[in-house]
C-alpha positions, -999 to +999 in steps of 0.1 A: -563-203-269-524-200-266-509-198-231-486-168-229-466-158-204-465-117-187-429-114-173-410-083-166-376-104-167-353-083-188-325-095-203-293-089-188-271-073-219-234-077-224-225-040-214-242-046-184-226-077-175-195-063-178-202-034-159-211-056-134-188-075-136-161-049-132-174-032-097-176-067-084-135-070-092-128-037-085-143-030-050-127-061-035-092-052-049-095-016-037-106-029-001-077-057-001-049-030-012-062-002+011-063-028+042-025-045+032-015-014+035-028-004+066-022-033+084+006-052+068+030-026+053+028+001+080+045-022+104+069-037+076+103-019+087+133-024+066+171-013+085+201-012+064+235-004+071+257+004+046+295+015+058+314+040+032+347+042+025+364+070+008+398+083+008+377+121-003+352+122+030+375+146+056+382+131+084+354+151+108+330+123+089+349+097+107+321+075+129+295+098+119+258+081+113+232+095+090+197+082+090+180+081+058+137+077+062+119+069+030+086+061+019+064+070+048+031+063+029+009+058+062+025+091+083-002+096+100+004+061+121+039+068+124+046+085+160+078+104+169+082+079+193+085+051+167+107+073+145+127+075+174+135+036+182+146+029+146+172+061+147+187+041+182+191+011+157 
């Protein structure tokens, strides 16, 4: 009598694989991104001062300083009290 063997193993297709696969790159990626930029990037201030020169500006622009704020992705970290420390700069 031949010796046969009951398994419920089933076979692990490509498409599944793949799906697989794909969450186990994907979640990892999304965690890594979401916490650079929580942690790392929030805190990642960059100053520049640029002086113009122009013989058109009237004069009542002489000495005067404008602050330009960009790209506040994370707002919801950034206080009024932090805002205010990089306009004394």
């Amino acid at each position: 009598m031949p010796i046969t063997r009951l398994t419920s193993e089933k076979r692990l297709t490509r498409r599944a694989f793949l799906k697989k696969g794909m969450a186990a790159a994907i979640v990892p990626a999304l965690l890594g991104l979401s916490g650079y930029s929580f942690f790392v990037e929030k805190n990642h201030i960059e100053i520049s001062r640029i002086r113009v020169f122009s013989p058109r500006l009237p004069a009542s622009f002489r000495h005067m300083k404008i602050l330009h704020i960009s790209d506040l992705t994370m707002a919801f970290s950034t206080t009024s009290n932090s805002l205010a420390s990089w306009s004394k700069n």
